[in-house]
PANUKOL-431807 format. One record per residue (C-alpha): residue number from 1; residue in three letters; x, y, z. Coordinates in steps of 0.1 Angstrom, whole numbers, always signed. Layout:
BEGIN
SITE; i; aa; x; y; z
SITE; NUM; Ala; X; Y; Z
...
END
This chain:
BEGIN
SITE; i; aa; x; y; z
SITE; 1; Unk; -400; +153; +349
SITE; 2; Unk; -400; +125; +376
SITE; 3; Unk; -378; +105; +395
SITE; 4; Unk; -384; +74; +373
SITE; 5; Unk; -374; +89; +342
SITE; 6; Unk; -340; +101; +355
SITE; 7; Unk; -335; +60; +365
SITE; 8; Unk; -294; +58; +358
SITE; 9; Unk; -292; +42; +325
SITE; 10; Unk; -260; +39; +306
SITE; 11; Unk; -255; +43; +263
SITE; 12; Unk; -220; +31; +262
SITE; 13; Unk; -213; -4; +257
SITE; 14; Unk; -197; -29; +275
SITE; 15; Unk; -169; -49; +273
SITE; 16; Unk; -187; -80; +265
SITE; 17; Unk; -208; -62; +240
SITE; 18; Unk; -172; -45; +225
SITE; 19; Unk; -162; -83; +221
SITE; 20; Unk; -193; -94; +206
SITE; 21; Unk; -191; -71; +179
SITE; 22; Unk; -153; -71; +171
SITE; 23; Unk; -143; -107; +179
SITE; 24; Unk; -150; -118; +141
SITE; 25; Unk; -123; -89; +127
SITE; 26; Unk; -97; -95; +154
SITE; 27; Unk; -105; -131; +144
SITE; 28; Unk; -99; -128; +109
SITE; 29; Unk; -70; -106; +115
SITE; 30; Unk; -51; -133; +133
SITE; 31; Unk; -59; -155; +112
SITE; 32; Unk; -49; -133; +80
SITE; 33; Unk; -16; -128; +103
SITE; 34; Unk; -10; -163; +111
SITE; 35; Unk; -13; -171; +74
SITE; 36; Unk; +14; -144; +63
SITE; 37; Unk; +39; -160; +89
SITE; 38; Unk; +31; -194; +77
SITE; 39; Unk; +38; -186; +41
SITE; 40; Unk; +68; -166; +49
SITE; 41; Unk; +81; -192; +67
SITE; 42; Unk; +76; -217; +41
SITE; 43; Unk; +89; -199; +13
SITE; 44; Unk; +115; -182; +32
SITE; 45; Unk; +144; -198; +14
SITE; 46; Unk; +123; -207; -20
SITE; 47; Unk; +147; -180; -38
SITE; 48; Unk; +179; -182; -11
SITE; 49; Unk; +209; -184; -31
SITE; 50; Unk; +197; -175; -62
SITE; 51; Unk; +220; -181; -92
SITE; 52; Unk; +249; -185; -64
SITE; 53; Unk; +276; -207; -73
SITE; 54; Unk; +279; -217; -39
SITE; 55; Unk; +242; -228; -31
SITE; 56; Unk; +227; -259; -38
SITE; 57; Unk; +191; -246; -33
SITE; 58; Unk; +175; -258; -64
SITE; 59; Unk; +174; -218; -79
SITE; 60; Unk; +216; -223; -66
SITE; 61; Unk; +241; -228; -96
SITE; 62; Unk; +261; -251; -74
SITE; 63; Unk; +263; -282; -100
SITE; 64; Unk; +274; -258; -131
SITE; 65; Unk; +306; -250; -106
SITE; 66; Unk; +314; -283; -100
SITE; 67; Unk; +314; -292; -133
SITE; 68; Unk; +332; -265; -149
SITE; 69; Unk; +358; -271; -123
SITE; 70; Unk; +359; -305; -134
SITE; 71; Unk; +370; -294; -165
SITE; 72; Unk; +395; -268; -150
SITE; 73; Unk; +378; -236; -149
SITE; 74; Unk; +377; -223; -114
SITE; 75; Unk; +346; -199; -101
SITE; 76; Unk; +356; -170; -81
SITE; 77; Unk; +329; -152; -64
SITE; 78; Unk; +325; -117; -63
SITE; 79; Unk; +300; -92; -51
SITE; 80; Unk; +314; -58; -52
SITE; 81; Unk; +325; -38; -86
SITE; 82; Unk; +358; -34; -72
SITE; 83; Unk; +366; -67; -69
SITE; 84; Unk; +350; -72; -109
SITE; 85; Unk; +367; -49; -124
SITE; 86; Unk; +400; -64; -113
SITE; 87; Unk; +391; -96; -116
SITE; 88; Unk; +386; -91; -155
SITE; 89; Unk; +412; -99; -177
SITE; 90; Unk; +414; -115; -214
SITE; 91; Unk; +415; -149; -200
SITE; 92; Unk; +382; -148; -181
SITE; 93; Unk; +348; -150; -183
SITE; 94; Unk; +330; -123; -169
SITE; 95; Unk; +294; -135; -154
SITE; 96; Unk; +267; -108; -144
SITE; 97; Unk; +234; -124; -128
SITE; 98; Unk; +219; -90; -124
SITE; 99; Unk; +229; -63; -149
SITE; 100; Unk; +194; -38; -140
SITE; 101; Unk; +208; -38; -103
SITE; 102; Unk; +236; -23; -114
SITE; 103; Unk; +234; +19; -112
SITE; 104; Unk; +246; +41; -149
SITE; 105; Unk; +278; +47; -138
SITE; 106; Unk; +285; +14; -122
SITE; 107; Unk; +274; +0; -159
SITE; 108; Unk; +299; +27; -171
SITE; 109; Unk; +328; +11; -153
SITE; 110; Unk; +321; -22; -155
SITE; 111; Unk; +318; -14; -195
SITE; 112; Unk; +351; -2; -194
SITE; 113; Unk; +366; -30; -175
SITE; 114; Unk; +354; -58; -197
SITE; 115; Unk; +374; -43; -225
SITE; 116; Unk; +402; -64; -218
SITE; 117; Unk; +395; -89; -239
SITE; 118; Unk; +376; -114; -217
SITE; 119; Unk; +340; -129; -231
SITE; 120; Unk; +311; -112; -211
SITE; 121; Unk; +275; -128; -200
SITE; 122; Unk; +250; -112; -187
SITE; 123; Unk; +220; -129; -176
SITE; 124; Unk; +187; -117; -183
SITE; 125; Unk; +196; -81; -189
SITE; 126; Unk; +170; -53; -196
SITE; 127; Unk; +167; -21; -212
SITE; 128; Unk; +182; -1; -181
SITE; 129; Unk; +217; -17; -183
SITE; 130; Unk; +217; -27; -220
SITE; 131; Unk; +223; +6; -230
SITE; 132; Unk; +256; +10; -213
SITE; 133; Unk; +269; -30; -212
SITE; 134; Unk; +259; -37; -245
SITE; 135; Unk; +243; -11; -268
SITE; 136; Unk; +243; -30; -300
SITE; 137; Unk; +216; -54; -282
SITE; 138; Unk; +178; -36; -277
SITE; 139; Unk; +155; -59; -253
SITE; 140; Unk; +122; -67; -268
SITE; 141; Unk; +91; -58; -239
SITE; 142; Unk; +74; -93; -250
SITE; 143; Unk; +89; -120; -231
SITE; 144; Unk; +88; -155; -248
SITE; 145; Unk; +61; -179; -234
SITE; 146; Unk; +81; -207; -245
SITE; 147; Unk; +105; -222; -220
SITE; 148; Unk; +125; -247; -243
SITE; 149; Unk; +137; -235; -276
SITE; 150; Unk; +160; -249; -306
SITE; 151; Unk; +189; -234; -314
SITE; 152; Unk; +185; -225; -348
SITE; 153; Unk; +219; -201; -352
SITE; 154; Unk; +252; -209; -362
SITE; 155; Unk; +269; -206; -332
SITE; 156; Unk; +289; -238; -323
SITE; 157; Unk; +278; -239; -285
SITE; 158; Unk; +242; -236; -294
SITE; 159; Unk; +244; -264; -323
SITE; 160; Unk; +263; -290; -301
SITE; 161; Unk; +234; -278; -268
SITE; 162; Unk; +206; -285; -289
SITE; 163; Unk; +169; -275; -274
SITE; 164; Unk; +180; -255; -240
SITE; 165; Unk; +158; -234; -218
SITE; 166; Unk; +166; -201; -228
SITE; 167; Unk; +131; -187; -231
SITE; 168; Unk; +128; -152; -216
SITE; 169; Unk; +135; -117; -224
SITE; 170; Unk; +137; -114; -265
SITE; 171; Unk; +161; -94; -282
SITE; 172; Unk; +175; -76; -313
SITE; 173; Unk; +210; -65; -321
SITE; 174; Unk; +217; -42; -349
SITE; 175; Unk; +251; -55; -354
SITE; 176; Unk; +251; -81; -387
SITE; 177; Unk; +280; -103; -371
SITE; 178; Unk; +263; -110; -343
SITE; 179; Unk; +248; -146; -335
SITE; 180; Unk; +211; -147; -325
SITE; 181; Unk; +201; -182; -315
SITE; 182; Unk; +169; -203; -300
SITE; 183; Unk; +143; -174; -316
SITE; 184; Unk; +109; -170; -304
SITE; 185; Unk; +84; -158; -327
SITE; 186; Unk; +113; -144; -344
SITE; 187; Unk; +129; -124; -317
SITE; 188; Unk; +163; -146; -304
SITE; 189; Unk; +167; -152; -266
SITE; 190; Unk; +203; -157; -270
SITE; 191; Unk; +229; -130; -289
SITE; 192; Unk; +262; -130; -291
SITE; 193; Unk; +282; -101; -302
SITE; 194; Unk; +317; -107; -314
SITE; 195; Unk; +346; -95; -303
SITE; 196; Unk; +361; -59; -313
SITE; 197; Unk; +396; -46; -315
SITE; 198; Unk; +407; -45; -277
SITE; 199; Unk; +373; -62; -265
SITE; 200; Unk; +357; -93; -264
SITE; 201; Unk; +329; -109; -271
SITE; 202; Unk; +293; -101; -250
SITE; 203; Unk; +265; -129; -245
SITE; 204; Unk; +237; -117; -239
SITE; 205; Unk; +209; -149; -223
SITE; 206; Unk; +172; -141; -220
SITE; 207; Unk; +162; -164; -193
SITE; 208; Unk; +187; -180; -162
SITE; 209; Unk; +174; -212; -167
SITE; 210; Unk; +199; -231; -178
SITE; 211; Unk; +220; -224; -149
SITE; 212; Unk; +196; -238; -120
SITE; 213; Unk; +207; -267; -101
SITE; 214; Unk; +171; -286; -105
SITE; 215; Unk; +176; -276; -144
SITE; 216; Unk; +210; -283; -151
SITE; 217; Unk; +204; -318; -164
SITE; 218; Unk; +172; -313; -182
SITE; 219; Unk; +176; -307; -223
SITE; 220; Unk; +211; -294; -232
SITE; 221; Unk; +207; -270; -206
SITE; 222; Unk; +243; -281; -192
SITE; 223; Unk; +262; -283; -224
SITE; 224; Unk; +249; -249; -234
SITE; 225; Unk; +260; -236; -199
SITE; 226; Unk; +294; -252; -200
SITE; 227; Unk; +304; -236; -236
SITE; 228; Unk; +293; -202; -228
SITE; 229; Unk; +310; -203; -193
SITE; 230; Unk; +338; -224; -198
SITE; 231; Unk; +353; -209; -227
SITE; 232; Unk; +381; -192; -206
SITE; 233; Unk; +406; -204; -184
SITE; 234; Unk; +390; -182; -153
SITE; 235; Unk; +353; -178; -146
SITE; 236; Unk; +344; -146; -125
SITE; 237; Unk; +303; -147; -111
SITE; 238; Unk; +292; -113; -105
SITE; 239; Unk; +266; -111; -77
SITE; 240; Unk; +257; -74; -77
SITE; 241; Unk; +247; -64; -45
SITE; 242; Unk; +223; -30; -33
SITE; 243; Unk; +248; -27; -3
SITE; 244; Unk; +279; -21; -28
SITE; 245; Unk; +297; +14; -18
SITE; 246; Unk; +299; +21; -53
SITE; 247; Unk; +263; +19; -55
SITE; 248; Unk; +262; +50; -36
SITE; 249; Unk; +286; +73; -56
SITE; 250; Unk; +258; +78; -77
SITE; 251; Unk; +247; +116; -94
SITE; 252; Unk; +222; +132; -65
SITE; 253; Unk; +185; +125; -78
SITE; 254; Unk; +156; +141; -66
SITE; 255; Unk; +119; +124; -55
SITE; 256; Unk; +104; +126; -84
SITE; 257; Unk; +135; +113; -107
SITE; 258; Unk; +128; +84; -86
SITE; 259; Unk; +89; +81; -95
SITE; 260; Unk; +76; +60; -123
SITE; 261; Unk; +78; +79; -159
SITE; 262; Unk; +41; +73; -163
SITE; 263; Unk; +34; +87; -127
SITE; 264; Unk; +25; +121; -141
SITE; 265; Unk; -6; +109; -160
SITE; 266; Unk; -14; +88; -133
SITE; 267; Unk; -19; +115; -112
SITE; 268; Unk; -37; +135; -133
SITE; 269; Unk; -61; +105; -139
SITE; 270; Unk; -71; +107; -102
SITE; 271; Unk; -73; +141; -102
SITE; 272; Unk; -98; +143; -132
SITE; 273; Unk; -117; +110; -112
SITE; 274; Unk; -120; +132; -83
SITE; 275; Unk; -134; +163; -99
SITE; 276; Unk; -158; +136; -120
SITE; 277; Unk; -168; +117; -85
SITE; 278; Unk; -174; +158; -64
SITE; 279; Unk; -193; +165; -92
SITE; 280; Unk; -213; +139; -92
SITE; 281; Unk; -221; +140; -54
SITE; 282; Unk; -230; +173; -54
SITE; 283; Unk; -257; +169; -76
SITE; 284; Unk; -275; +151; -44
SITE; 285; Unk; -273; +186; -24
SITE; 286; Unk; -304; +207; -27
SITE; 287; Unk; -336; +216; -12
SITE; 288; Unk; -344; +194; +21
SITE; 289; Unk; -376; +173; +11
SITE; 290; Unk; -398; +166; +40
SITE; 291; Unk; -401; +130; +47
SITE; 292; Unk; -427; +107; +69
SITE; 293; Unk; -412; +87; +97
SITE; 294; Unk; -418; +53; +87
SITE; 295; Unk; -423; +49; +120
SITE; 296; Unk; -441; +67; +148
SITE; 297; Unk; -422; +77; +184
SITE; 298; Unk; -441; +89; +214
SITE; 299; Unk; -433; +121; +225
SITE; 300; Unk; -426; +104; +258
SITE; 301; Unk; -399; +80; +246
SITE; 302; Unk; -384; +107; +228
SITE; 303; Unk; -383; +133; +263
SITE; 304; Unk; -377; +104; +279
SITE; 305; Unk; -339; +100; +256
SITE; 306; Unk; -329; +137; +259
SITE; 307; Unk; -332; +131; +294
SITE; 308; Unk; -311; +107; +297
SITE; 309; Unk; -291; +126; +275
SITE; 310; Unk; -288; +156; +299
SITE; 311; Unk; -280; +133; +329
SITE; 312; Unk; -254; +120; +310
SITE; 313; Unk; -234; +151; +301
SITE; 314; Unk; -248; +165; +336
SITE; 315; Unk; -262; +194; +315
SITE; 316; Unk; -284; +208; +346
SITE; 317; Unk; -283; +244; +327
SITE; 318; Unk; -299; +230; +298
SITE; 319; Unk; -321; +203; +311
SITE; 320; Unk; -339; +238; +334
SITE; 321; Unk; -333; +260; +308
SITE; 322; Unk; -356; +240; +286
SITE; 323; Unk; -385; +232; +311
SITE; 324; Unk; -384; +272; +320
SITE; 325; Unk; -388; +279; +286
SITE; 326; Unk; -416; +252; +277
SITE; 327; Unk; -433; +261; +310
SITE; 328; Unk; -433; +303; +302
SITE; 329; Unk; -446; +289; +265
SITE; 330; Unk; -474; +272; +280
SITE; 331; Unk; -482; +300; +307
SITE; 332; Unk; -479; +328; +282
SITE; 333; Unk; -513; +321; +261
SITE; 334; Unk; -534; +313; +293
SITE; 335; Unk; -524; +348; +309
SITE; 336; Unk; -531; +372; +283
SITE; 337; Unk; -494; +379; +271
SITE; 338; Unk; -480; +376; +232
SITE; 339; Unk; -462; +349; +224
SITE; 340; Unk; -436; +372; +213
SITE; 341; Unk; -429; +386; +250
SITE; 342; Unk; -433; +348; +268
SITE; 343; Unk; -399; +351; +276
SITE; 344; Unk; -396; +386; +288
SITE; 345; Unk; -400; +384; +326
SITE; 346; Unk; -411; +429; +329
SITE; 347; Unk; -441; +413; +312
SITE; 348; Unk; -449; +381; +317
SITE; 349; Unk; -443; +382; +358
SITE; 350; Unk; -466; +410; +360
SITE; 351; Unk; -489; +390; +342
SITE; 352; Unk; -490; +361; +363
SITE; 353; Unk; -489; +377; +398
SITE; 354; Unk; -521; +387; +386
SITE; 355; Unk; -538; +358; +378
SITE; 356; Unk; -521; +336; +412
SITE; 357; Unk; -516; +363; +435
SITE; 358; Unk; -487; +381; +454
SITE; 359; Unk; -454; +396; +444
SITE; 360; Unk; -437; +389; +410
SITE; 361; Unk; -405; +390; +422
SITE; 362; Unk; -412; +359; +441
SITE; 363; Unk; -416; +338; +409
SITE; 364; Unk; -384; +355; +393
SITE; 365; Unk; -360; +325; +409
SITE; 366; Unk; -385; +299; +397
SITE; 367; Unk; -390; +308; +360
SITE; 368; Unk; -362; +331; +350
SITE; 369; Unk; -335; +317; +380
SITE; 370; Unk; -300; +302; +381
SITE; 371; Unk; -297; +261; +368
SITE; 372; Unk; -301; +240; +397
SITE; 373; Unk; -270; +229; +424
SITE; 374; Unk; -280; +190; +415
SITE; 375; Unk; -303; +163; +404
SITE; 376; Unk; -327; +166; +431
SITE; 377; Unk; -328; +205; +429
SITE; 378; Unk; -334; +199; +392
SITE; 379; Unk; -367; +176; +400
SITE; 380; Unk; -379; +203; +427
SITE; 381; Unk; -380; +230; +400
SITE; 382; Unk; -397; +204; +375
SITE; 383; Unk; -424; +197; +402
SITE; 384; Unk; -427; +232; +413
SITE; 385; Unk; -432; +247; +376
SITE; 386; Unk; -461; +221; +371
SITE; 387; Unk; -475; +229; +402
SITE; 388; Unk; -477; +268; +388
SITE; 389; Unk; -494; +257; +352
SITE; 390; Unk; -515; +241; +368
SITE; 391; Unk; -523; +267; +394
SITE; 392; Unk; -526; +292; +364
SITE; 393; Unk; -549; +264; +342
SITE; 394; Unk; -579; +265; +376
SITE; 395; Unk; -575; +297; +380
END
């Protein structure tokens, strides 16, 4: 080893060369980033005020309010099932935007409330509150791909509407008294179950359509709205809201009451795709298959990058443990002694005092010694083992 193969060389890249190769990621991840915030922003308030009787966002209900108002039927707002429940009362017109937000037992309450007498809506309602706010009604999982329908019902509100936007969520009722109006593929969007000793009637509306500001006047969109709404003296708009106290009264569930029903066989899916997938790449594993370089590297080059490997990690030890043991290798053949005891220093020292001259303890230090203090005491041992081979090779 020689002072120009330790020249200091560095492996780690730089900075510029860090940039080089990461500026097109960080690059597309501002980008990606700046995109997000764009879209956010622009569709920050597409759905503000959704179904609100106070917004006139085009998704508000702002216009439907002032024109049932017009007519003398004022709109109170609520957003708590406190307030709902008292709010009900047989000459009022109960309006729920979101009946699935509502938990089972504030569906249980609210059920009981609207048995005053009052007419009931419920906007686009699904098979979780259904069950509880109006169990003669079963919601069909095919929605309806048709926006407008025609009535086709004899229910007076729907006849004088005409074609109104009701397509949505399809649904069935098992009661025979009920009216089910503006069908799609059979299935009505709109049901209406009569009234019952002590309660009144329910209206159940697949799609919120008709009650959009930008929809209002499209169709018979408003008529339709006006009659189902207006039919009372009072109109009450439910806004159920996630940060309702009552919300929170609910029955204690546990993690996986809160998982998907299907997650179960889901799980297992993966489980079976990993066991398919190990199986499959273990079938690579087996007997190591010697293979030609496609390439070939000069033994130089190649003592040349464990060098600069050693220097690196300052591995002295192991950078003059390894020319010792190549050196005693070498020297072992050429002096008479087995391969087998090349490394053994009460035979091989012997050996080579013999063949050089003088005391074998005196190359003890050289070939079996301590690593060297530094770098330069490392290249003195390097230069003083090939000057012994090749004092043992004339010799």
């Amino acid at each position: 080893m020689t002072e120009a193969t330790l020249t200091p060389t560095s492996s780690s890249p730089t900075t510029r060369q860090i940039w080089t190769r990461t500026r097109g990621i960080v690059l597309a991840l501002v980008l990606l980033l700046a995109a997000g915030v764009a879209i956010a922003a622009v569709r920050s308030d597409a759905r503000h005020g959704r179904l609100d009787p106070r917004s006139a966002d085009p998704s508000g209900s702002k216009a439907v309010a002032r024109l049932l108002a017009d007519r003398g039927v004022p709109t109170r707002v609520v957003t708590t099932l406190g307030e709902a429940r008292s709010a009900a009362g047989p000459d009022t017109t109960l309006l729920i935007t979101s009946p699935d937000l509502l938990t089972k037992r504030q569906q249980t309450l609210l059920r009981t409330a609207t048995q005053s007498g009052g007419r009931t809506v419920l906007i686009s309602p699904g098979s979780p509150s259904l069950g509880t706010l109006a169990p003669e009604v079963t919601a069909d999982p095919a929605v309806s791909f048709e926006s407008t329908l025609s009535p086709r019902c004899g229910l007076p509100a729907a006849r004088r509407a005409g074609s109104a936007d009701t397509g949505g969520i399809r649904y069935s009722t098992t009661d025979q008294n009920a009216d089910t109006c503006y069908p799609s593929d059979g299935l009505p969007t709109l049901v209406r179950v009569p009234a019952r000793a002590g309660s009144g009637d329910t209206v159940v509306l697949g799609a919120p359509d008709i009650l959009y500001n930008d929809r209002l006047d499209e169709r018979g969109n408003a008529s339709l709205a006006l009659q189902l709404l207006g039919s009372r003296t009072h109109l009450v708009w439910y806004l159920p809201s996630l940060s309702d106290d009552s919300a929170t009264d609910t029955d204690r569930q546990s993690f996986f009451d809160l998982l998907p029903s299907g997650w179960l066989w889901g799980t297992l899916q993966l489980f079976i795709a990993a066991v398919v997938a190990a199986l499959w790449r273990a079938r690579r594993l087996g007997a190591l298959v010697p293979e030609r370089l496609p390439v070939a590297i000069r033994a130089s080059e190649t003592a040349e990058g464990r060098a600069r490997l050693y220097r690196k990690a300052a591995a002295r030890d192991r950078a003059a443990a390894a020319l010792r043991s190549a050196t005693r290798t070498r020297l072992a053949p050429l002096i008479g002694v087995p391969p087998a005891q090349a490394h053994a220093p009460e035979t091989l020292l012997p050996a080579l005092a013999t063949h050089v001259g003088g005391n074998p303890q005196a190359l003890l230090p050289l070939l079996f010694g301590p690593p060297p203090r530094d770098d330069a005491a490392l290249v003195s041992l390097a230069d003083q083992l090939d000057a012994l081979e090749r004092e043992v090779r004339i010799s």
